[in-house]
VEXRO-580592 format. One record per residue: residue number from 1; x, y, z of N, C-alpha, C in turn. Coordinates in steps of 0.001 Angstrom, whole numbers, plus 524288, in hexadecimal, padded with zeros to 5 digits. Each point is the difference from the previous one (the first is absolute). Layout:
# residues N
{NUM,{X,Y,Z},{X,Y,Z},{X,Y,Z}}
...
//
This chain:
# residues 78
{1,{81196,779A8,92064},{7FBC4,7FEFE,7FC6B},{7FAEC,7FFEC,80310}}
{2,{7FC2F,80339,7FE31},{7FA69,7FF54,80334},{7FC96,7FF59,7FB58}}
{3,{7FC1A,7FD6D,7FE6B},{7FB26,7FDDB,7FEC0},{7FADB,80013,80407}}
{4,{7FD25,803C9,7FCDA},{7F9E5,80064,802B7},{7FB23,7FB70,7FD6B}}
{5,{7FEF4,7FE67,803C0},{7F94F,7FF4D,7FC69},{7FBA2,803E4,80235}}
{6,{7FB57,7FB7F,801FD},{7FC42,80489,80039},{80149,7FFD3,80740}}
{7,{80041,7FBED,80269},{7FEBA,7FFAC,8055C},{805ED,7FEA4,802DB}}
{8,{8040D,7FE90,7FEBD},{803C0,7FE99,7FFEF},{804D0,803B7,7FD9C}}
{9,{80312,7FFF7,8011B},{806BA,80348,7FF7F},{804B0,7FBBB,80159}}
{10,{80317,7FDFF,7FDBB},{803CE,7FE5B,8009D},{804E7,802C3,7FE34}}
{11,{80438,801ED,8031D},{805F5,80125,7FFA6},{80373,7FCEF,801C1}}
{12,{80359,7FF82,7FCB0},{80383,7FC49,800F3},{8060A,803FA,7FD81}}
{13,{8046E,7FFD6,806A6},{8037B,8028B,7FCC2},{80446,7FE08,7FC26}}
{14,{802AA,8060A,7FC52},{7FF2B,7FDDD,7FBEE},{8054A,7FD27,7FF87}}
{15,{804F3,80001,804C9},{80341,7FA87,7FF5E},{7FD4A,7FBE4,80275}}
{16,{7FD5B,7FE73,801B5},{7FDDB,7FC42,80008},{7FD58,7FB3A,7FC0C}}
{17,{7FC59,8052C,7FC5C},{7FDE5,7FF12,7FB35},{80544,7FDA1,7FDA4}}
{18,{8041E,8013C,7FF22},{801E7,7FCBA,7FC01},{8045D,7FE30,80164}}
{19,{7FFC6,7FE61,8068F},{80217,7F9DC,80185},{7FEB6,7FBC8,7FD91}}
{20,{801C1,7FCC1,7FD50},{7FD58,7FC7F,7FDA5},{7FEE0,7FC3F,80498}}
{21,{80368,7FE1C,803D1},{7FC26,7FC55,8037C},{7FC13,8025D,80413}}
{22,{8009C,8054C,801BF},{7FBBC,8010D,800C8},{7F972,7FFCD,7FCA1}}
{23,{80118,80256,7FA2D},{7FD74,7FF09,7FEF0},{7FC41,7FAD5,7FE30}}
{24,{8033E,7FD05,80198},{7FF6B,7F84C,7FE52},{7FC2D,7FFF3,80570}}
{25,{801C7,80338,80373},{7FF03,7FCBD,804DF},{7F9AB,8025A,802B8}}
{26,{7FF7D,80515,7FD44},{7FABD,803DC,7FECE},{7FCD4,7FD4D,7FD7F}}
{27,{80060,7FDDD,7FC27},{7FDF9,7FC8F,7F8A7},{7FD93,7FBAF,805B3}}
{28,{80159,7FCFF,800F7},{801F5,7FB6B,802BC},{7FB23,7FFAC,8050B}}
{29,{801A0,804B2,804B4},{7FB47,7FF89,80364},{7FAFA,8026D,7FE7D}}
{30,{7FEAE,80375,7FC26},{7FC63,801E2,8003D},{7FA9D,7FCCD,7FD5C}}
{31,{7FB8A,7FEA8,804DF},{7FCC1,7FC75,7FDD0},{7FAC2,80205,7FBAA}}
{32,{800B6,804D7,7FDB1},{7FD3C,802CB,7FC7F},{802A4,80130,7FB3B}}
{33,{80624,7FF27,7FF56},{80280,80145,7FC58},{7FFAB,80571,7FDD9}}
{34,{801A2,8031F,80432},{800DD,804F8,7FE09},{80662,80227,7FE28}}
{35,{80226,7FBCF,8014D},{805C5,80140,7FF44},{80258,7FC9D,7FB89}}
{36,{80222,80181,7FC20},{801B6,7FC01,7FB8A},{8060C,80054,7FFA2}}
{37,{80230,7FF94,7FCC0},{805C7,80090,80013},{80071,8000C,7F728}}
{38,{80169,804FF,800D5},{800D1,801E1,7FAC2},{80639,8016E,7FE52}}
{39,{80315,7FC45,7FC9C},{802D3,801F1,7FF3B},{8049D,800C6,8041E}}
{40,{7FF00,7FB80,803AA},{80325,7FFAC,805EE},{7FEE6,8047E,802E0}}
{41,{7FB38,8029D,7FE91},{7FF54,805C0,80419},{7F9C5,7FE54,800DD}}
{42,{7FF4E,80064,80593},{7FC4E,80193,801DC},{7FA3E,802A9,7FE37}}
{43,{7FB75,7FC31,7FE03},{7FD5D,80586,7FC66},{7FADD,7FF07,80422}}
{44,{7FBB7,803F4,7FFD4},{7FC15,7FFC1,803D8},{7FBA6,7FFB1,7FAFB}}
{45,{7FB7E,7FBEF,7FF90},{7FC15,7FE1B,7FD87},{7FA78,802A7,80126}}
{46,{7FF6C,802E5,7FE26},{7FBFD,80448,8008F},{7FB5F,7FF4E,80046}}
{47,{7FD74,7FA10,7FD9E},{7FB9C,7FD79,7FFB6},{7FFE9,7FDFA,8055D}}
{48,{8045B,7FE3A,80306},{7FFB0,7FEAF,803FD},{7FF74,803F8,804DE}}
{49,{800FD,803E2,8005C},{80046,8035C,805B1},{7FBDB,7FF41,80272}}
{50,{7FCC3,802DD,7FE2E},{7F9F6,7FEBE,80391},{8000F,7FA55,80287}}
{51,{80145,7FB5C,7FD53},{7FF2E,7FB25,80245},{802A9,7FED3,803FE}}
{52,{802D7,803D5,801F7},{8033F,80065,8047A},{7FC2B,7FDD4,80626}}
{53,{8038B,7FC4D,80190},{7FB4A,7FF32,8067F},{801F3,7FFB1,80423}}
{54,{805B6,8030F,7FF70},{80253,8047E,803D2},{80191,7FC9D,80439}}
{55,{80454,7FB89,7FDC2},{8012B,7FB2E,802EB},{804BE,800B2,80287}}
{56,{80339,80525,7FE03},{8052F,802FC,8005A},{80485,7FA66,7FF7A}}
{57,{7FFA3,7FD0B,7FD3E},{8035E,7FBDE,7FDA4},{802F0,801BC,7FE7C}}
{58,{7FF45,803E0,7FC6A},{803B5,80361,7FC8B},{80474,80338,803D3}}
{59,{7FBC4,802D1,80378},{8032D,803CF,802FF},{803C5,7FBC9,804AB}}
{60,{80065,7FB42,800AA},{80248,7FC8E,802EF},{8052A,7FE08,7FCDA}}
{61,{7FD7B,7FF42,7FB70},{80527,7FDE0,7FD5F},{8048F,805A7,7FE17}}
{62,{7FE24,8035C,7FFB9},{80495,80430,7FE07},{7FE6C,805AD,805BE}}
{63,{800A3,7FC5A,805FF},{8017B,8065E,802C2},{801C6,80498,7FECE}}
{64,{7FB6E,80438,80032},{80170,80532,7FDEB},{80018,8013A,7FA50}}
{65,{7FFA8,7FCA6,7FCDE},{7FF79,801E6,7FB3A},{7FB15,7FFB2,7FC37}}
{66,{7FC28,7FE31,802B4},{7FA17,7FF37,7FD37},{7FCBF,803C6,80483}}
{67,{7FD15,80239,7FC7A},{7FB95,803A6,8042E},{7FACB,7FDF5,7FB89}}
{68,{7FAEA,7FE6F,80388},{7FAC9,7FF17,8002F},{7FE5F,8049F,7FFEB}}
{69,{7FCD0,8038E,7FD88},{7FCDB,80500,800E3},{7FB33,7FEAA,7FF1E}}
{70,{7FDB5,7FF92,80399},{7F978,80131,80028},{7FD68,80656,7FC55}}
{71,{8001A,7FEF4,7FD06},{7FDFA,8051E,7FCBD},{7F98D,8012C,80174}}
{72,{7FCAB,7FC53,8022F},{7FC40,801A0,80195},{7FE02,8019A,8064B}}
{73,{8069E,80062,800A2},{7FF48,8012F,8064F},{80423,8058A,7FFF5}}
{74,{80113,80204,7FB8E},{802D8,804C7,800BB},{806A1,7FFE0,7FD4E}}
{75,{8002E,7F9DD,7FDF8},{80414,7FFA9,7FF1C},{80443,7FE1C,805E5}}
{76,{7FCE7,7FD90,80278},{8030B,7FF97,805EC},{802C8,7F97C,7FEAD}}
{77,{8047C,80027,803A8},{8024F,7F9D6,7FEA1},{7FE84,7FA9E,801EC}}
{78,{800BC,7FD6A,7FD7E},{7FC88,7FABA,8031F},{803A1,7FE45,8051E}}
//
């Protein structure tokens, strides 16, 4: 699953997305709330991306399965 905003890109893969304790545990560290939990699956909050402040919390709690994209740097990873 990938979700763009304007300055920000988040992917998250997509067994991951609907681990349910991964996704509890995404919901859980992220201090902008870009990660919700829909339906025991993983959903990414679109109002939120940009508010991203690239703390890689996310990318700590699920190794290898969350990628940060800087979309105003080329799309490069955080």
């Amino acid at each position: 699953m990938r979700l763009d905003g304007t300055f920000i890109g988040i992917e998250v893969d997509d067994a991951a997305a609907a681990d349910a304790a991964i996704a509890a545990k995404l919901t859980e560290v992220c201090p902008v709330d870009i990660f919700t939990v829909d339906g025991g699956k993983l959903a990414l909050v679109e109002g939120s991306l940009d508010e991203c402040v690239l703390c890689r919390l996310c990318m700590d709690a699920a190794p290898g399965k969350v990628k940060v994209l800087k979309l105003y740097d080329g799309g490069a990873e955080l």
